[in-house]
N, CA, C and O atoms as a GROMACS GRO file, in nm:
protein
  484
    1UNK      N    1  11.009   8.539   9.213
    1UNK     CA    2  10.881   8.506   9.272
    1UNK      C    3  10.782   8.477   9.159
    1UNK      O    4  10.745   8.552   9.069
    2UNK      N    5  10.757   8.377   9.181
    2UNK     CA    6  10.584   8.328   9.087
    2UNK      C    7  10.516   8.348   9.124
    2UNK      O    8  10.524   8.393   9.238
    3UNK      N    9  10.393   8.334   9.064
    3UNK     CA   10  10.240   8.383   9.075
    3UNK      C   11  10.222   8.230   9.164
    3UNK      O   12  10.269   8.137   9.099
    4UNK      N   13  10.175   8.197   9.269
    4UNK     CA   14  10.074   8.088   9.272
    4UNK      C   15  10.002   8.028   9.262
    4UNK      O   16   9.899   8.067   9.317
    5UNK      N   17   9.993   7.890   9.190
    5UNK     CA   18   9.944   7.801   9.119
    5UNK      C   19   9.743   7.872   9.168
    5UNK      O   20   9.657   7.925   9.098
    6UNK      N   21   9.748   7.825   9.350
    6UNK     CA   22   9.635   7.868   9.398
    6UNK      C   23   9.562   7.976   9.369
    6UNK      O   24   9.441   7.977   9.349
    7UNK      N   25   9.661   8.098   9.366
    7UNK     CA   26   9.585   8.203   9.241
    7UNK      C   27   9.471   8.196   9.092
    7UNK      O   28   9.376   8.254   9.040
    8UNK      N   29   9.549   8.094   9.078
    8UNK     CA   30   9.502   8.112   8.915
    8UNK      C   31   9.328   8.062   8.944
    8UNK      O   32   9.243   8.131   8.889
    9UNK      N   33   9.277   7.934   9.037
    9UNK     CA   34   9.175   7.917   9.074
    9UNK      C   35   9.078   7.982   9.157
    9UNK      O   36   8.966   7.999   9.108
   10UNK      N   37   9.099   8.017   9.260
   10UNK     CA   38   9.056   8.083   9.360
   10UNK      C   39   9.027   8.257   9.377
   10UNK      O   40   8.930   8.313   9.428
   11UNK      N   41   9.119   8.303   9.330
   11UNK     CA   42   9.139   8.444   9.313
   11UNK      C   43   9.168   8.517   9.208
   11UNK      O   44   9.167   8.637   9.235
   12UNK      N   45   9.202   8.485   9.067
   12UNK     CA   46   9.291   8.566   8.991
   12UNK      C   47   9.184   8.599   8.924
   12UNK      O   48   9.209   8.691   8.846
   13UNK      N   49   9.016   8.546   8.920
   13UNK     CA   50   8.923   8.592   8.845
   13UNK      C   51   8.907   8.741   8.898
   13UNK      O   52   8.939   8.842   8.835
   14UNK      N   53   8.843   8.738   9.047
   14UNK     CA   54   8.784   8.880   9.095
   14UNK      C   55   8.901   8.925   9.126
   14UNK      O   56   8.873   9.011   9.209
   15UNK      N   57   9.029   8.925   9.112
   15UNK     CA   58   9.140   9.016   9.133
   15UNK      C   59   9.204   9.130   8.989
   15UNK      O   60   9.264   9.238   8.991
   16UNK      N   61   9.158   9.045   8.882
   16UNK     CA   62   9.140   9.039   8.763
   16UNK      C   63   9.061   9.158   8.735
   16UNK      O   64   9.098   9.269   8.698
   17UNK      N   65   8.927   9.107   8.763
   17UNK     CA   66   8.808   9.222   8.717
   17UNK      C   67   8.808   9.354   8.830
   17UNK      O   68   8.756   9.464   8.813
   18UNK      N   69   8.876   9.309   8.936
   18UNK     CA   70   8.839   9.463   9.011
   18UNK      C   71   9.010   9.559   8.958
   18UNK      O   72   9.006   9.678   8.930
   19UNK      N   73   9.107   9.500   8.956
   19UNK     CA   74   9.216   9.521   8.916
   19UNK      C   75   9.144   9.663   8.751
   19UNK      O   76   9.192   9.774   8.728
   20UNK      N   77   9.052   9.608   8.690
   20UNK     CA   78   9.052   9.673   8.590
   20UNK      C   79   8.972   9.841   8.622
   20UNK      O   80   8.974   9.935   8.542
   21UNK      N   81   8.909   9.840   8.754
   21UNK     CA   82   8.872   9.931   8.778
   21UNK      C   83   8.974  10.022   8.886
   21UNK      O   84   8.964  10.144   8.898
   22UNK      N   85   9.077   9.935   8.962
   22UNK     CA   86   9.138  10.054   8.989
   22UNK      C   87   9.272  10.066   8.974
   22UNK      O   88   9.333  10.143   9.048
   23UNK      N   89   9.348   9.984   8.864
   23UNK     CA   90   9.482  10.027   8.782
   23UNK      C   91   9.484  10.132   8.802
   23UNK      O   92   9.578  10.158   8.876
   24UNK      N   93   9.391  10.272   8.759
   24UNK     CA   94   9.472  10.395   8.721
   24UNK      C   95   9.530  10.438   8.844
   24UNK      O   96   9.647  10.455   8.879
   25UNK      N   97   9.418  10.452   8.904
   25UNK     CA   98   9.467  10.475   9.106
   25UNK      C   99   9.572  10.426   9.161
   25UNK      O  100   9.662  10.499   9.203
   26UNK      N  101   9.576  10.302   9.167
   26UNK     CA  102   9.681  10.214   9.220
   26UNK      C  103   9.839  10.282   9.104
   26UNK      O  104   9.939  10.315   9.169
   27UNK      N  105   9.846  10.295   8.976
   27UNK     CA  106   9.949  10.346   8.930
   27UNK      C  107  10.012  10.452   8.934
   27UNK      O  108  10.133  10.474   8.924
   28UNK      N  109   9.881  10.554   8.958
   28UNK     CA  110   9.927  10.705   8.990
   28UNK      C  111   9.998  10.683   9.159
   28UNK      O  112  10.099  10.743   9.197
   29UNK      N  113   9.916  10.582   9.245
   29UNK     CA  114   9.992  10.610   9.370
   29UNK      C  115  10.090  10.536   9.384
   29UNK      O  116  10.137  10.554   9.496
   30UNK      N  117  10.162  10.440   9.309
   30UNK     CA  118  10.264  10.424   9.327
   30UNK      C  119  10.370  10.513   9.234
   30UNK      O  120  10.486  10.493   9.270
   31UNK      N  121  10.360  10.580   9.155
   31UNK     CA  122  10.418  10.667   9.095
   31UNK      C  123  10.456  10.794   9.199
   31UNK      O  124  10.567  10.848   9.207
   32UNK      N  125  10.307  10.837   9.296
   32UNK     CA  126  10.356  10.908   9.406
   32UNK      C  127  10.473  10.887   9.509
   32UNK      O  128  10.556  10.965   9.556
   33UNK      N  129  10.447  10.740   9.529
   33UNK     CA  130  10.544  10.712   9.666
   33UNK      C  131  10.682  10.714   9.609
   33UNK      O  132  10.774  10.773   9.666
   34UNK      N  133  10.695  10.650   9.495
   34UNK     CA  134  10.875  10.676   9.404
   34UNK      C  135  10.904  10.814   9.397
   34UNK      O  136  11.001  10.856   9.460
   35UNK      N  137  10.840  10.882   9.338
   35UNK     CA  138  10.817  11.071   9.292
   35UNK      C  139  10.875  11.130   9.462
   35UNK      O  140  10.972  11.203   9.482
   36UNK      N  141  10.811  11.089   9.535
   36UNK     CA  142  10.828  11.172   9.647
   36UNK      C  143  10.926  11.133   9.744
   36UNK      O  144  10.951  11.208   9.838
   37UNK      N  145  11.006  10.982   9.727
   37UNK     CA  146  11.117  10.935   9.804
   37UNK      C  147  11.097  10.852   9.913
   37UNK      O  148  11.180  10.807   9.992
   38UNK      N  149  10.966  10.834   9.906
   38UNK     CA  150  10.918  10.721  10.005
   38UNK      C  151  10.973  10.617  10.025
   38UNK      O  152  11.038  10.567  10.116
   39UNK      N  153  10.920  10.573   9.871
   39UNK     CA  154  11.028  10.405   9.866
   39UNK      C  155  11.025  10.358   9.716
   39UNK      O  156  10.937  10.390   9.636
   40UNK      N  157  11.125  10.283   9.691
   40UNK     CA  158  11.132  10.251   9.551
   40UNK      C  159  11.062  10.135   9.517
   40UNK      O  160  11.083  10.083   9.407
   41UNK      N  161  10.938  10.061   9.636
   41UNK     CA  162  10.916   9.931   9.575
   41UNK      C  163  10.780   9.982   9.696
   41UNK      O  164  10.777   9.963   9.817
   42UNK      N  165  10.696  10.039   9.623
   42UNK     CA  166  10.532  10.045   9.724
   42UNK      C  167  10.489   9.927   9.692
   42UNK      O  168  10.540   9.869   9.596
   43UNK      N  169  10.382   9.868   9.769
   43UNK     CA  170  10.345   9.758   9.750
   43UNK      C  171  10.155   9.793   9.828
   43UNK      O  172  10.128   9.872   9.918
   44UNK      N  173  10.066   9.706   9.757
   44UNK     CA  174   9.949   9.724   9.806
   44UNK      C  175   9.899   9.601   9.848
   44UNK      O  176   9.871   9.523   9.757
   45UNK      N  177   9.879   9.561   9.970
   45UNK     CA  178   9.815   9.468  10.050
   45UNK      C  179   9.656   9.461   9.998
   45UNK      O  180   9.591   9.565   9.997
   46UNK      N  181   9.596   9.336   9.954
   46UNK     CA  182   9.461   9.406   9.943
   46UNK      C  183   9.395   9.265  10.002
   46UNK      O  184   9.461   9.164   9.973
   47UNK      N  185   9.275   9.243  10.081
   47UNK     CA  186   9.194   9.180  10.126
   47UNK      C  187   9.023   9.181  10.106
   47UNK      O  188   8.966   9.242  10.016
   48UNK      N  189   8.970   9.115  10.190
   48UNK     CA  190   8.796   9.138  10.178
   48UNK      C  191   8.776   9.205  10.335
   48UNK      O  192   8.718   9.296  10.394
   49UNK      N  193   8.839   9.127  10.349
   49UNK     CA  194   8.805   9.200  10.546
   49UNK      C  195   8.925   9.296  10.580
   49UNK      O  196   9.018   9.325  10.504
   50UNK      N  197   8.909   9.331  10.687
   50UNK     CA  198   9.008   9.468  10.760
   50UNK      C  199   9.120   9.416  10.762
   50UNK      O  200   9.106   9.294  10.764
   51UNK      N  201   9.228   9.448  10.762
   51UNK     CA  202   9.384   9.404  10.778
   51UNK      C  203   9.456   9.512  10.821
   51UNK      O  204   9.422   9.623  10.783
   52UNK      N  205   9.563   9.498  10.904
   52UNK     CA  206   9.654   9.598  10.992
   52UNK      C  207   9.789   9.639  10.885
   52UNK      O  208   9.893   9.674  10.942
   53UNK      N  209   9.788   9.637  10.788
   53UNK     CA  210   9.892   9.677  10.640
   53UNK      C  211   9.858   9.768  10.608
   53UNK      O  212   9.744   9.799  10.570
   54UNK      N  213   9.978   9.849  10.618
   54UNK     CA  214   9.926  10.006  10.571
   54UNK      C  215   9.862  10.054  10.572
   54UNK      O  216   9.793  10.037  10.672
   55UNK      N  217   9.818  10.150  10.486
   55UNK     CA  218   9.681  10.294  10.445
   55UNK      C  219   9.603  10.240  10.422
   55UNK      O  220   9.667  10.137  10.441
   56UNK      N  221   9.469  10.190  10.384
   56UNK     CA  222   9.331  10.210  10.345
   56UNK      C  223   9.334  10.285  10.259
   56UNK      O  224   9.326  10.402  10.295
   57UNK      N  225   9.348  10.257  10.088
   57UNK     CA  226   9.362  10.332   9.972
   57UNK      C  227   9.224  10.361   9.929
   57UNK      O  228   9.167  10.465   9.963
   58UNK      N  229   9.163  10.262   9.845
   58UNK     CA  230   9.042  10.174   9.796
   58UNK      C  231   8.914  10.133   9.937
   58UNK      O  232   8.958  10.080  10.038
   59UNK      N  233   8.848  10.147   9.932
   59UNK     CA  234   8.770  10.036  10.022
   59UNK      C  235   8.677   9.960   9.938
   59UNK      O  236   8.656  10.030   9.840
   60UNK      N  237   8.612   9.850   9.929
   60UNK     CA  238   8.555   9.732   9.866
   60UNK      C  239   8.458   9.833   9.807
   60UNK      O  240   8.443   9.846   9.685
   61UNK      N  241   8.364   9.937   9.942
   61UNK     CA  242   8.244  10.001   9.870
   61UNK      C  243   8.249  10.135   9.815
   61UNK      O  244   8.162  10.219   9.791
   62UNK      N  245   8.386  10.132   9.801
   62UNK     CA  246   8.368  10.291   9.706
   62UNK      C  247   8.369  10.296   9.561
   62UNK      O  248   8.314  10.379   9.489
   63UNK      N  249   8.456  10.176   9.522
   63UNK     CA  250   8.394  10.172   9.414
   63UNK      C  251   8.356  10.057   9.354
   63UNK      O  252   8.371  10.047   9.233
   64UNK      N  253   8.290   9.935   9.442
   64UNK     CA  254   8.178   9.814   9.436
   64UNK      C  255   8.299   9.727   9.406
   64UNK      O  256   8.291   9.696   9.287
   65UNK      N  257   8.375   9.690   9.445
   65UNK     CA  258   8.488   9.606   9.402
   65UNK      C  259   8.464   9.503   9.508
   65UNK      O  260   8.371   9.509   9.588
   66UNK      N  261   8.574   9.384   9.503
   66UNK     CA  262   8.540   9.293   9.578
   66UNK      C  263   8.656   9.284   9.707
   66UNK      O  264   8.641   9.205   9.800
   67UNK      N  265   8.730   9.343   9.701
   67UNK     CA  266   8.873   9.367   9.787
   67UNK      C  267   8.902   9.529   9.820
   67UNK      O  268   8.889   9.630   9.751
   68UNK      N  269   8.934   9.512   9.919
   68UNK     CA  270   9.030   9.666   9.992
   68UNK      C  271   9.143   9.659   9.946
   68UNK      O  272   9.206   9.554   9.958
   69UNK      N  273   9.212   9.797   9.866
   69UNK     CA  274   9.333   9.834   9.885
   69UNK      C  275   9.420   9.879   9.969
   69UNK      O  276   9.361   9.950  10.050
   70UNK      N  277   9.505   9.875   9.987
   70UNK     CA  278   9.570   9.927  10.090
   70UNK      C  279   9.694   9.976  10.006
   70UNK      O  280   9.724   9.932   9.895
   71UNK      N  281   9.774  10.092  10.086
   71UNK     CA  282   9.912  10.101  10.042
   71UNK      C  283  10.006  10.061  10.178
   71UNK      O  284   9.963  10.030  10.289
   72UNK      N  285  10.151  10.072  10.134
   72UNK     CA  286  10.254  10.091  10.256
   72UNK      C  287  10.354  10.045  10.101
   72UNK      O  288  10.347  10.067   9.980
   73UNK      N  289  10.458   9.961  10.209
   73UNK     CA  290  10.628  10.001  10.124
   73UNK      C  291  10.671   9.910  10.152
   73UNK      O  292  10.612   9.861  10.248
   74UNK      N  293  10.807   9.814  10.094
   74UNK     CA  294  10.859   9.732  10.163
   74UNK      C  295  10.944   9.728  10.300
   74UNK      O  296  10.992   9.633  10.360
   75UNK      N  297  10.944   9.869  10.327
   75UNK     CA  298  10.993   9.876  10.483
   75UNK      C  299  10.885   9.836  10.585
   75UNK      O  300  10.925   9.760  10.673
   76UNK      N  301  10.771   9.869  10.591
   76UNK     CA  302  10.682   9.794  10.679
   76UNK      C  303  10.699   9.628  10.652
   76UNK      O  304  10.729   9.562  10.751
   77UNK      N  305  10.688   9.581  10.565
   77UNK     CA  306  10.662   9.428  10.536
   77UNK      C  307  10.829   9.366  10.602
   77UNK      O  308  10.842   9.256  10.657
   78UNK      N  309  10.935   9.459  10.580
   78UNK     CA  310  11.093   9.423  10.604
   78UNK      C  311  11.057   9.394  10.769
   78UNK      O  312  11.061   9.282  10.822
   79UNK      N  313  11.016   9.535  10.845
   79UNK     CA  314  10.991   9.533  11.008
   79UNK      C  315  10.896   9.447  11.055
   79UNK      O  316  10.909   9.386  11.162
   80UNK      N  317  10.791   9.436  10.972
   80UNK     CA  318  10.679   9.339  11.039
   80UNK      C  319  10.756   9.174  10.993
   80UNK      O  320  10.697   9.070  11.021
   81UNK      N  321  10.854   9.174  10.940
   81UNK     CA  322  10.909   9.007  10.905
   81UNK      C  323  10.832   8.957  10.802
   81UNK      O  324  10.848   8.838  10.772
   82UNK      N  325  10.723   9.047  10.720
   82UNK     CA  326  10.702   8.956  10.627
   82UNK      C  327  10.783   8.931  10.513
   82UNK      O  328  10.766   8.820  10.462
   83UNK      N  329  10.884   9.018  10.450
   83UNK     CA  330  10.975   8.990  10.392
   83UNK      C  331  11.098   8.950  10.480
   83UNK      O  332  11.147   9.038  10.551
   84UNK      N  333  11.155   8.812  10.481
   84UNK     CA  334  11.260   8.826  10.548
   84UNK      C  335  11.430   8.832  10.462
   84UNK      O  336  11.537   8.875  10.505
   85UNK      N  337  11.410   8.796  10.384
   85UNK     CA  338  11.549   8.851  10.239
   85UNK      C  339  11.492   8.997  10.154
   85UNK      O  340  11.429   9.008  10.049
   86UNK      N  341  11.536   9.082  10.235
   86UNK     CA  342  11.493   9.192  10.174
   86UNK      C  343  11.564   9.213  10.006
   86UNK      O  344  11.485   9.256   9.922
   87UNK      N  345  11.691   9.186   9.967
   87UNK     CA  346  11.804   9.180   9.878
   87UNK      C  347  11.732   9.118   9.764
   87UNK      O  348  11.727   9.168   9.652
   88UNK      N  349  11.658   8.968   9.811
   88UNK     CA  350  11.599   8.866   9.702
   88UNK      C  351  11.457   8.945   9.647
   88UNK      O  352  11.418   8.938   9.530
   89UNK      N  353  11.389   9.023   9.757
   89UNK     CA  354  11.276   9.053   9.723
   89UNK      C  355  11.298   9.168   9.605
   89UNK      O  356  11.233   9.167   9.500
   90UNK      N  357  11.396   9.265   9.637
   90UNK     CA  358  11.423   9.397   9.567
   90UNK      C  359  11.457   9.313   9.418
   90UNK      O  360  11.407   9.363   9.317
   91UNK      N  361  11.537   9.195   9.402
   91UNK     CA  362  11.563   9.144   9.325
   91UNK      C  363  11.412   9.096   9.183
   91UNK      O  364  11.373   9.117   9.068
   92UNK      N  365  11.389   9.034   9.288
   92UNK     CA  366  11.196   9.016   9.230
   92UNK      C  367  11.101   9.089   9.190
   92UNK      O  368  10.997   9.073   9.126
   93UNK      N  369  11.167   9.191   9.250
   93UNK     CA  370  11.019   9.305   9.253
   93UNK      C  371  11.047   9.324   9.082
   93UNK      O  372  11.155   9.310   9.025
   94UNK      N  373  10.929   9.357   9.028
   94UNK     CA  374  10.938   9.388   8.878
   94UNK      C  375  10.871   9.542   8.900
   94UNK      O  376  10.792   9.575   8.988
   95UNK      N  377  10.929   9.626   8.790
   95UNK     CA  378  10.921   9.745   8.737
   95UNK      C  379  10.822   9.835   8.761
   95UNK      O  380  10.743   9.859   8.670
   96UNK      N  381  10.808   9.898   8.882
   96UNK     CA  382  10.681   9.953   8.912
   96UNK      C  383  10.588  10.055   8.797
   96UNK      O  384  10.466  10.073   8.800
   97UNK      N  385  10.668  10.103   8.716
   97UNK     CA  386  10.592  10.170   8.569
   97UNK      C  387  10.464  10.046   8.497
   97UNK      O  388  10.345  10.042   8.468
   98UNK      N  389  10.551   9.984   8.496
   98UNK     CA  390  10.470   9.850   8.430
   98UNK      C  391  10.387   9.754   8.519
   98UNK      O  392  10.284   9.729   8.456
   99UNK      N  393  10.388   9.704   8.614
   99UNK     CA  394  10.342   9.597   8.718
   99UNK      C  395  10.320   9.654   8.847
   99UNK      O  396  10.397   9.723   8.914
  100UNK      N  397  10.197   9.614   8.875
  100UNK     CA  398  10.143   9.619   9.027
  100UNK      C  399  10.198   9.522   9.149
  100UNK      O  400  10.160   9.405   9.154
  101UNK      N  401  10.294   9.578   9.251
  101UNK     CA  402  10.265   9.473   9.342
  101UNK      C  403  10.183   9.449   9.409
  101UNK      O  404  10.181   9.538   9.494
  102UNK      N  405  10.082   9.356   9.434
  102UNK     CA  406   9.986   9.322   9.532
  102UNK      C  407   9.987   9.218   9.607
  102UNK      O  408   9.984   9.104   9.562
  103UNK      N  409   9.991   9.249   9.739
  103UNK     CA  410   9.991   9.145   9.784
  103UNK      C  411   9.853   9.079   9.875
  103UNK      O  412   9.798   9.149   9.960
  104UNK      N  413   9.824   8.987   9.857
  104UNK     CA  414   9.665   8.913   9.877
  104UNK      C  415   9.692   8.835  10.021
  104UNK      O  416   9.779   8.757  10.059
  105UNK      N  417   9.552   8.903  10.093
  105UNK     CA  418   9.572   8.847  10.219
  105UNK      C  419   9.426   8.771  10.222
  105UNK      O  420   9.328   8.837  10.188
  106UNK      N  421   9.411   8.652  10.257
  106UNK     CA  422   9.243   8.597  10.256
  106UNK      C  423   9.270   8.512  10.390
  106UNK      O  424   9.382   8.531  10.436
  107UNK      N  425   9.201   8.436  10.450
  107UNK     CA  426   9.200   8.357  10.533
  107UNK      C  427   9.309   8.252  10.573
  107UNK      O  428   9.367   8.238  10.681
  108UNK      N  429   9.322   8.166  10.429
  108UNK     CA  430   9.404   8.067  10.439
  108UNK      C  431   9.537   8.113  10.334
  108UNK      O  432   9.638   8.043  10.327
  109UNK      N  433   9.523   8.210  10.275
  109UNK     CA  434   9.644   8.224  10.159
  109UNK      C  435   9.687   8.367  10.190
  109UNK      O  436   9.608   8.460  10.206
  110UNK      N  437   9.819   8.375  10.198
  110UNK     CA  438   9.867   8.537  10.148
  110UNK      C  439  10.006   8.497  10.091
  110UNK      O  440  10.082   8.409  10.131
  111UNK      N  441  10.023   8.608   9.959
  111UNK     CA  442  10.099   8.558   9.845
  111UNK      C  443  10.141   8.730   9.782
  111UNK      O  444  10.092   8.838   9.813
  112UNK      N  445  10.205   8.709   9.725
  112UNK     CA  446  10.278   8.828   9.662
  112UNK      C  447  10.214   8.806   9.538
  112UNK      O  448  10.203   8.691   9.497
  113UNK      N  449  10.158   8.928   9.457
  113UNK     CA  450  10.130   8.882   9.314
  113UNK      C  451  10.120   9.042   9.216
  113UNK      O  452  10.075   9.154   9.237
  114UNK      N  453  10.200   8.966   9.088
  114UNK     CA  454  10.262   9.087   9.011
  114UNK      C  455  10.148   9.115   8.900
  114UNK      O  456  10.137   9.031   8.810
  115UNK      N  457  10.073   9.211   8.900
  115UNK     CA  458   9.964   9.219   8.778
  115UNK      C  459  10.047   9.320   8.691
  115UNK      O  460  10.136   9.383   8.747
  116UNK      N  461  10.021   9.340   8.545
  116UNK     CA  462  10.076   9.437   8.490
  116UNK      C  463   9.968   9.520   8.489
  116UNK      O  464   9.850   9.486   8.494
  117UNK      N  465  10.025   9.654   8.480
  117UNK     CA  466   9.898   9.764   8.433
  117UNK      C  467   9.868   9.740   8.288
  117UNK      O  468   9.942   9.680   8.210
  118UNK      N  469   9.715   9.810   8.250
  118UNK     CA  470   9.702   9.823   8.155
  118UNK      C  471   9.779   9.892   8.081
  118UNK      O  472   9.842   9.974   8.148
  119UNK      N  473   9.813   9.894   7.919
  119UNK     CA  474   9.880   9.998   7.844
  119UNK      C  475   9.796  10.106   7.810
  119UNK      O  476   9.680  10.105   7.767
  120UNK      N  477   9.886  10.218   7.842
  120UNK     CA  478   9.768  10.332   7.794
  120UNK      C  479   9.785  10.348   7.648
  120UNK      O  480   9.891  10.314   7.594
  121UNK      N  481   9.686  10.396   7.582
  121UNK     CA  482   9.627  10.410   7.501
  121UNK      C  483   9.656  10.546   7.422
  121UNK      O  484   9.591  10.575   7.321
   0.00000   0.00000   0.00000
């Protein structure tokens, strides 16, 4: 899976800058859902408006960001049909230590997209 071209214009700025405020969050909770046997590939849905995907992690105004986080797993996305090659996706998915999955829901676009975390320091 690639990043989409449409990303790089439209979204990858404010996904970018809010991304830098909540990496740590988003890493510690996917570190939870592996740690605890949930699932080996969490994934965070994130939007501007309300969406029916998972938990409500983040909200836009808690900490002034421009998107909602959300969590869930690739078993919701498998049942709801948004993944339909579950095999190819597990294949794709990159290294949850290192990379965020997010996936971006807006009006006209929703896309899978791999950010890396920051390196700690």
């Amino acid at each position: 899976m690639q990043n989409d071209p449409e990303l790089n214009g439209k979204y990858l700025g404010s996904i970018t800058k809010d991304f830098v405020v909540v990496a740590d969050t988003l890493k510690e909770a996917s570190y939870q859902v592996r740690k605890r046997g949930f699932s080996d590939f969490p994934i965070f849905p994130i939007s501007q408006t309300d969406i029916p995907i998972g938990q409500l992690l983040i909200g836009r105004n808690e900490l002034s960001t421009e998107w909602n986080y959300h969590i869930t797993y690739l078993d919701e996305f498998v049942q709801r049909k948004l993944v339909e090659d579950e095999d190819a996706f597990k294949q794709a998915y990159k290294n949850p230590d290192e990379f965020c999955c997010l996936f971006v829901v807006d009006q006209t676009f929703t896309n899978f997209l791999f950010v890396p975390f920051p390196e700690d320091e």
